[in-house]
DRENLUMVEX-881238 format. One record per residue: residue number from 1; chain; x, y, z of N, C-alpha, C in turn. Coordinates in nm, 2 decimals, always signed. Layout:
+-----+--------+--------+--------+--------+--------+--------+--------+--------+--------+--------+
! num ! cadena !   n.px !   n.py !   n.pz !  ca.px !  ca.py !  ca.pz !   c.px !   c.py !   c.pz !
+-----+--------+--------+--------+--------+--------+--------+--------+--------+--------+--------+
! NUM !      A !      X !      Y !      Z !      X !      Y !      Z !      X !      Y !      Z !
...
+-----+--------+--------+--------+--------+--------+--------+--------+--------+--------+--------+
***
This chain:
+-----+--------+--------+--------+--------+--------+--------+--------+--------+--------+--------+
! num ! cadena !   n.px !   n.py !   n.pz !  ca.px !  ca.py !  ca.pz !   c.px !   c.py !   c.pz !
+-----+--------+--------+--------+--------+--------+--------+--------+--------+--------+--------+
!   1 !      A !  +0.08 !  -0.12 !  +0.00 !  +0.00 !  +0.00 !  +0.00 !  +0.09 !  +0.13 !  +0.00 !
!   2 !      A !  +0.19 !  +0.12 !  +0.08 !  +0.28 !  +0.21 !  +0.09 !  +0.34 !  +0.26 !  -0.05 !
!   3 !      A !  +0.42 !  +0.15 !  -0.10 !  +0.43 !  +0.20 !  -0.25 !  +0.34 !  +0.23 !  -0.37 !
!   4 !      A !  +0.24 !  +0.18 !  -0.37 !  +0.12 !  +0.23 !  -0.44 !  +0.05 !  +0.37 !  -0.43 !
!   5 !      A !  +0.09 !  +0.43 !  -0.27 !  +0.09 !  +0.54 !  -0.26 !  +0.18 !  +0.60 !  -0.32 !
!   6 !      A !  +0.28 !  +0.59 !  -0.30 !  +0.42 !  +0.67 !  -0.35 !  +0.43 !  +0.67 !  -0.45 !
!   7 !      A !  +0.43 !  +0.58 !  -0.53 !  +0.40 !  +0.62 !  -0.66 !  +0.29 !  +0.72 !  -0.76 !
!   8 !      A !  +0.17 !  +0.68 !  -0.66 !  +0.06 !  +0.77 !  -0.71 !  +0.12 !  +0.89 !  -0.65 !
!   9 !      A !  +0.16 !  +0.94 !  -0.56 !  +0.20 !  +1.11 !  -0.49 !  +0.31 !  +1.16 !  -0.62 !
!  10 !      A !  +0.43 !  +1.03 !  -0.64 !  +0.50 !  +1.10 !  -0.71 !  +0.46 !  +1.17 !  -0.84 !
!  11 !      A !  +0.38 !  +1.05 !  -0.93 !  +0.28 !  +1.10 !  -1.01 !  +0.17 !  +1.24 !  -1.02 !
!  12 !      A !  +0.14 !  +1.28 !  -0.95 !  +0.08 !  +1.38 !  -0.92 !  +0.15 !  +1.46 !  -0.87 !
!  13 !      A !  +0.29 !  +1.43 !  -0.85 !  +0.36 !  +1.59 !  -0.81 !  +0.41 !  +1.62 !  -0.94 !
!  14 !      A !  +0.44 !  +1.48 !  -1.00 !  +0.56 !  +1.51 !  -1.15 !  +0.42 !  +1.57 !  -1.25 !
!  15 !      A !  +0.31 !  +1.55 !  -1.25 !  +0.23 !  +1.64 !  -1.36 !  +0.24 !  +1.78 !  -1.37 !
!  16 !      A !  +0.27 !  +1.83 !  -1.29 !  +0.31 !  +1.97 !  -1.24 !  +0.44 !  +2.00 !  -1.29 !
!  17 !      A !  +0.48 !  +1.95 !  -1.34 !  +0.62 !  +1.96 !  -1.43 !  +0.60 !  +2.02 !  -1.55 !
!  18 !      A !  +0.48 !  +1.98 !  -1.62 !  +0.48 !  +2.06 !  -1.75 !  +0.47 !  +2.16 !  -1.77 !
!  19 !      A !  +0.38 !  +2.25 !  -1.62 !  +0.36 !  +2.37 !  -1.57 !  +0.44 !  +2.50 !  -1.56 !
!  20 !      A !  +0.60 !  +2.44 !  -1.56 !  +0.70 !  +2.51 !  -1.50 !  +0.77 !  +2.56 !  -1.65 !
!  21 !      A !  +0.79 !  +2.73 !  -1.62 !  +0.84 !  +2.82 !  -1.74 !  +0.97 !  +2.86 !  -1.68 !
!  22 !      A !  +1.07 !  +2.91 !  -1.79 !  +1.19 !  +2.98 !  -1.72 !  +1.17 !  +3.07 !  -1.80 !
!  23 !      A !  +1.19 !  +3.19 !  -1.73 !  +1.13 !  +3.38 !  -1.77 !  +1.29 !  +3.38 !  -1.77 !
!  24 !      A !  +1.35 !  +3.42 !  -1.84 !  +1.47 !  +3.49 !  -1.86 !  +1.49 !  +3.65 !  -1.79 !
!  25 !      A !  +1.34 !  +3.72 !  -1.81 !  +1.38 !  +3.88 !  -1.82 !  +1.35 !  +3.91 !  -1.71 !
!  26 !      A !  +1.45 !  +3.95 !  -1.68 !  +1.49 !  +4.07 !  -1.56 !  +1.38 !  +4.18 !  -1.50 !
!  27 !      A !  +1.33 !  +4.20 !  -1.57 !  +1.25 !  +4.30 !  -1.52 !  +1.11 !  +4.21 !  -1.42 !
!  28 !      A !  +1.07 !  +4.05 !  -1.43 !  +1.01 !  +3.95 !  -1.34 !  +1.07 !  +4.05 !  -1.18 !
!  29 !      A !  +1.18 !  +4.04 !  -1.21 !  +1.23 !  +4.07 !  -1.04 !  +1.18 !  +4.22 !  -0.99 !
!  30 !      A !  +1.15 !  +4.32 !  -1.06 !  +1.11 !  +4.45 !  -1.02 !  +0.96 !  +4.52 !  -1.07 !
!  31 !      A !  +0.93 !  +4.62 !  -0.95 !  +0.78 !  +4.64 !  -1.00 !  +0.83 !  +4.75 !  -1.10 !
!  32 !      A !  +0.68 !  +4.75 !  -1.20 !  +0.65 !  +4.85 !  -1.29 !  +0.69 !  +5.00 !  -1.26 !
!  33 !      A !  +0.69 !  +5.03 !  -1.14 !  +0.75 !  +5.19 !  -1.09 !  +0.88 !  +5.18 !  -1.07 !
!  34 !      A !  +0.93 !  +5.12 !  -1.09 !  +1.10 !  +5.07 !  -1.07 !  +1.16 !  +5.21 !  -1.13 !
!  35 !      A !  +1.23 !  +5.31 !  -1.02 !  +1.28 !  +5.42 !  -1.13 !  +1.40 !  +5.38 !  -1.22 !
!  36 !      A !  +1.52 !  +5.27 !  -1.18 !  +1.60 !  +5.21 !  -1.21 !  +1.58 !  +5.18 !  -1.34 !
!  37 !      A !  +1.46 !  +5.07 !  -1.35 !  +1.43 !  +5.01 !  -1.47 !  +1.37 !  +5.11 !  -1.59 !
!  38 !      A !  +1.30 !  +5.23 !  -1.52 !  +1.23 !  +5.33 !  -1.62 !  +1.39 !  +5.37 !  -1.67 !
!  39 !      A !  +1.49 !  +5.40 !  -1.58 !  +1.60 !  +5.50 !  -1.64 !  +1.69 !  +5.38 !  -1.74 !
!  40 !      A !  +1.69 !  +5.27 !  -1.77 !  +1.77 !  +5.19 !  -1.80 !  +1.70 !  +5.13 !  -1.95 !
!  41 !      A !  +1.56 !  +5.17 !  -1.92 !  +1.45 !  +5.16 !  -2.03 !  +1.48 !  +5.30 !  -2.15 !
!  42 !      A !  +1.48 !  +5.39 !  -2.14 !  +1.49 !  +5.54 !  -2.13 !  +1.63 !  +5.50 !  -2.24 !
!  43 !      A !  +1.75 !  +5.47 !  -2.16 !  +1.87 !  +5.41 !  -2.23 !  +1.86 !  +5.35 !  -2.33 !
!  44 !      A !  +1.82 !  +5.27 !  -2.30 !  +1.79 !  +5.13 !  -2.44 !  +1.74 !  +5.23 !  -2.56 !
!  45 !      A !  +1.61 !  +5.30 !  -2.54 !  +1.54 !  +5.36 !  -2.63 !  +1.65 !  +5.45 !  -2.71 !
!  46 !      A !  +1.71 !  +5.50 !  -2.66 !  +1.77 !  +5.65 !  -2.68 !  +1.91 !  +5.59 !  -2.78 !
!  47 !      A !  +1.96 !  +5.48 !  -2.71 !  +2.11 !  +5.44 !  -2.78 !  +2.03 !  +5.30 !  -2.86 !
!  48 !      A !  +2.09 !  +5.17 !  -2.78 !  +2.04 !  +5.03 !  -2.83 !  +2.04 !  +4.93 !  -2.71 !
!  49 !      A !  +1.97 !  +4.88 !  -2.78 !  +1.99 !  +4.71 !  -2.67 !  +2.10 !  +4.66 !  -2.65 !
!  50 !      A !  +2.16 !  +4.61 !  -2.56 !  +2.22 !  +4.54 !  -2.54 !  +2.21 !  +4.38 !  -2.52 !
!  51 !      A !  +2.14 !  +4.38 !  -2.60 !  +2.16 !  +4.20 !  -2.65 !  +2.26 !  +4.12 !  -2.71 !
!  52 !      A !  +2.32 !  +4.01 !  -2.66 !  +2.42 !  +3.92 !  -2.77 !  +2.41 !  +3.83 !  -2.80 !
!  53 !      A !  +2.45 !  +3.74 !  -2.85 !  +2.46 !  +3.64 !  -2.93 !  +2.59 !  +3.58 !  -2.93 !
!  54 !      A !  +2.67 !  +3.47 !  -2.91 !  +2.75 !  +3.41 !  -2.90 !  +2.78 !  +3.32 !  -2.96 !
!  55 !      A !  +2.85 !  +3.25 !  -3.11 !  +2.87 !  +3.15 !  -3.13 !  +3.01 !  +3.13 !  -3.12 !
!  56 !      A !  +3.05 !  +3.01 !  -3.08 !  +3.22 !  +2.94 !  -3.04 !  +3.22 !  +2.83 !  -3.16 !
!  57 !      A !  +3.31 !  +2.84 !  -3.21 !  +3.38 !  +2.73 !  -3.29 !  +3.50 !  +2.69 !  -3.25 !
!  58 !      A !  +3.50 !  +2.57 !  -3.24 !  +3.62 !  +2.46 !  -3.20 !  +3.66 !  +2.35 !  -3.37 !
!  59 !      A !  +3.75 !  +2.43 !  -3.41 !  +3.79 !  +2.35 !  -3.52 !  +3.82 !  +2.21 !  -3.44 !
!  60 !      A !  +3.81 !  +2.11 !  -3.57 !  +3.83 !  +1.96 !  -3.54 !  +3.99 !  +1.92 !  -3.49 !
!  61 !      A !  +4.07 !  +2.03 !  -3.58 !  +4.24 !  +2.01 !  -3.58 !  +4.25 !  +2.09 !  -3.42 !
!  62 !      A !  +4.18 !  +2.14 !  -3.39 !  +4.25 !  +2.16 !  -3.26 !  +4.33 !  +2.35 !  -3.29 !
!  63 !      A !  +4.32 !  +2.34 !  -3.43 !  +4.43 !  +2.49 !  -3.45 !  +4.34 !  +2.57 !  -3.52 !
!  64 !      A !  +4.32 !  +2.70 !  -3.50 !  +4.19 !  +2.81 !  -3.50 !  +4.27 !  +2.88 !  -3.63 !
!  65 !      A !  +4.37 !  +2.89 !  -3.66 !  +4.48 !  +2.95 !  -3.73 !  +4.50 !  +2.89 !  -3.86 !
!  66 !      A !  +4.42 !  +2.80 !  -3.92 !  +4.44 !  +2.76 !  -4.09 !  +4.32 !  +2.84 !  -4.17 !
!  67 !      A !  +4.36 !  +2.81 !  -4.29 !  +4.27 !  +2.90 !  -4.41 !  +4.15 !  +2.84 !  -4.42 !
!  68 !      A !  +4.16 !  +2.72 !  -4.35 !  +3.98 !  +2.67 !  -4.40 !  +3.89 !  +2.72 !  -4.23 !
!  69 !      A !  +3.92 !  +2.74 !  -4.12 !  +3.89 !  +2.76 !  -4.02 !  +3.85 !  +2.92 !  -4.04 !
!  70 !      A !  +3.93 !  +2.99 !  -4.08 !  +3.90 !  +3.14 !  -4.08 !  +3.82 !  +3.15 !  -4.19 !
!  71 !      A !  +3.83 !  +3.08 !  -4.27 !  +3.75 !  +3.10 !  -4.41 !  +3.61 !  +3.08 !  -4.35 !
!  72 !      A !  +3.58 !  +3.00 !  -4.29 !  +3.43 !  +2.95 !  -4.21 !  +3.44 !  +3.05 !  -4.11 !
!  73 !      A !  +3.51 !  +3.13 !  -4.02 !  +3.43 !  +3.18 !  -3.96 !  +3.41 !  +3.38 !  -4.00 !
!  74 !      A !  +3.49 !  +3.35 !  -4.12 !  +3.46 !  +3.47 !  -4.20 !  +3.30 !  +3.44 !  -4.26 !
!  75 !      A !  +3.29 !  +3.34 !  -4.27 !  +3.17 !  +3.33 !  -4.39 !  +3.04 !  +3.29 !  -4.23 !
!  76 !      A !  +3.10 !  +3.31 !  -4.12 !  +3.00 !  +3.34 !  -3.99 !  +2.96 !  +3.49 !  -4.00 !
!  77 !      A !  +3.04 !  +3.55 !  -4.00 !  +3.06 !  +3.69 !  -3.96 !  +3.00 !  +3.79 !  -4.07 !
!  78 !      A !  +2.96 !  +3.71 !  -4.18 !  +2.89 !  +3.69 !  -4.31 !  +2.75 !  +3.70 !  -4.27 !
!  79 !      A !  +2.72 !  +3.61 !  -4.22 !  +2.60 !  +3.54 !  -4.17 !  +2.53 !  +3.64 !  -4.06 !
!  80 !      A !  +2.61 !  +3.66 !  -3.99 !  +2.58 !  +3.77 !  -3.85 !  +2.56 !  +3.86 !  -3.88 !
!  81 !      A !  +2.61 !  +3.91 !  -3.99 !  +2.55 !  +4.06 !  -4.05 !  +2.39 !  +4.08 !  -4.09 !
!  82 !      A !  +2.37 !  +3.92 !  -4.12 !  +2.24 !  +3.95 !  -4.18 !  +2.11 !  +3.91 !  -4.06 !
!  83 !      A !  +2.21 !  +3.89 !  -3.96 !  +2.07 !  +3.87 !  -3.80 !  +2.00 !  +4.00 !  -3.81 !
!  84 !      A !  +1.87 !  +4.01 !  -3.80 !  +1.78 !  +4.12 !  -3.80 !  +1.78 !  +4.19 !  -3.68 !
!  85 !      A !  +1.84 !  +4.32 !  -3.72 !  +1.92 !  +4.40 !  -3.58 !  +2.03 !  +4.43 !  -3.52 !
!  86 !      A !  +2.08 !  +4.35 !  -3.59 !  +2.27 !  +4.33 !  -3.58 !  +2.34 !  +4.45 !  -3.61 !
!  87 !      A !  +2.39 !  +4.46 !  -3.49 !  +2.47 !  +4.63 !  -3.51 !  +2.59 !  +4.62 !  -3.50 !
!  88 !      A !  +2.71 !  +4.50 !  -3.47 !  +2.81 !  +4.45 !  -3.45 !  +2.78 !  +4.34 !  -3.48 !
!  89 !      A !  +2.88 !  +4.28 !  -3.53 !  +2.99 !  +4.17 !  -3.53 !  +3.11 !  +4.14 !  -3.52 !
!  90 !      A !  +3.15 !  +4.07 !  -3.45 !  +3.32 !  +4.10 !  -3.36 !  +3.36 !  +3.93 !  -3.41 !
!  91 !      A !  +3.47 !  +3.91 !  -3.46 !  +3.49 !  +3.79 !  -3.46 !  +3.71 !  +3.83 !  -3.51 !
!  92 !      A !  +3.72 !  +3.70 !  -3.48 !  +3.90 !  +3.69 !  -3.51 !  +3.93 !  +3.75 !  -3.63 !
!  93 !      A !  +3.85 !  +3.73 !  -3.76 !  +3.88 !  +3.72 !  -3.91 !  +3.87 !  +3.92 !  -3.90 !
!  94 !      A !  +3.77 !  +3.99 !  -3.77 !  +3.74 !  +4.13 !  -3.81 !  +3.76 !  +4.21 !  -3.72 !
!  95 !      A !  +3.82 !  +4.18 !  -3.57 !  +3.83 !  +4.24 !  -3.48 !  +3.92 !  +4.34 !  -3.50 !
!  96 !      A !  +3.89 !  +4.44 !  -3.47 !  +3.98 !  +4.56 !  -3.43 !  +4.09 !  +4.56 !  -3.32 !
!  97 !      A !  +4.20 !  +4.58 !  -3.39 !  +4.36 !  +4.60 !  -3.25 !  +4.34 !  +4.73 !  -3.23 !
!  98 !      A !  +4.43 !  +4.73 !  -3.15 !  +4.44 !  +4.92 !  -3.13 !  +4.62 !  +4.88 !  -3.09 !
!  99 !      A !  +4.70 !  +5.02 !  -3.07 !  +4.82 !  +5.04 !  -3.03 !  +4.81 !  +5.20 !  -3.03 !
! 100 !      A !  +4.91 !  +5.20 !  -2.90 !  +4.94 !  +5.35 !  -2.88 !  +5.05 !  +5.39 !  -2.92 !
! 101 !      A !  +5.09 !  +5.60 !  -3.00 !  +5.17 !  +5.59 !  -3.04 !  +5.19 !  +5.72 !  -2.93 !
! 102 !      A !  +5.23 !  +5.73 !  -2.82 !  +5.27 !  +5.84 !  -2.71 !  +5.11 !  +5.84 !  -2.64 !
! 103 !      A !  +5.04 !  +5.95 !  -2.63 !  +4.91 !  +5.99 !  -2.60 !  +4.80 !  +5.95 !  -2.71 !
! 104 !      A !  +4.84 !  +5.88 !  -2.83 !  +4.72 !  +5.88 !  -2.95 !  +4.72 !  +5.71 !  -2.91 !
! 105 !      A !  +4.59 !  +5.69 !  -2.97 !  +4.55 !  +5.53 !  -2.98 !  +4.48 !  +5.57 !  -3.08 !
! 106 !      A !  +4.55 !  +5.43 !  -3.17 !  +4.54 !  +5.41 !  -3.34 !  +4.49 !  +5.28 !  -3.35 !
! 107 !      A !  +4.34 !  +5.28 !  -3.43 !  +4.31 !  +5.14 !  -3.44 !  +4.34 !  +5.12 !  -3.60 !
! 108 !      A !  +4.34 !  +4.96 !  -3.57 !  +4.38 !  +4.89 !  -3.72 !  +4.28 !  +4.80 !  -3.68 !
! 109 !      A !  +4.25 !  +4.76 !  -3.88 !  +4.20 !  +4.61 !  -3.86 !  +4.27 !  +4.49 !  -3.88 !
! 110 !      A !  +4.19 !  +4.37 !  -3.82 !  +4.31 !  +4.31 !  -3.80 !  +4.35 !  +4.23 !  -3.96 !
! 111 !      A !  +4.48 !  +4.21 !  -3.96 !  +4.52 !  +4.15 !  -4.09 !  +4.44 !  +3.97 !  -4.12 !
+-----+--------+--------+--------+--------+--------+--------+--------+--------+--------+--------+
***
């Protein structure tokens, strides 16, 4: 009887499983008068969002440094241009160096 119960309880607790959402956004934690969130809202509007996007490639060879590796993630960086809303793309094949020459900082791209 014991286990016939316990199985039925577990049963009826685990249905309540499909129930459960994960909210990502931040703003869940704070009320609607939040001055914080008005002024940080206010921000977004005026400049941009600050959203990203992150892809990682792990060549198979283990070396990030051959012409077929950068070739693909040139032809990422391709691709990222065309995400709707994309206002950067930062990747190896297009990152910006910089170097200082006394007080000036001079950016290059990278070779």
């Amino acid at each position: 009887m014991t286990l016939l119960l316990s199985v039925v309880g577990v049963v009826a607790i685990a249905s309540g499983v499909r129930l459960l959402t994960m909210n990502s956004d931040y703003r869940a934690f704070f009320s609607k008068d939040n001055p914080q969130v008005a002024a940080f809202d206010a921000l977004q509007a005026m400049y941009t969002k600050d959203d990203n996007i992150l892809i990682a490639v792990e060549p198979v060879g283990g070396t990030v440094f051959t012409p077929d590796v950068l070739s693909a993630v040139d032809e990422l960086v391709e691709i990222g241009w065309r995400i709707p809303f994309a206002t950067r793309v930062d990747a190896i094949t297009n990152f910006q160096r910089t170097r200082s020459d006394g007080d000036d900082r001079l950016l290059a791209c990278a070779p």
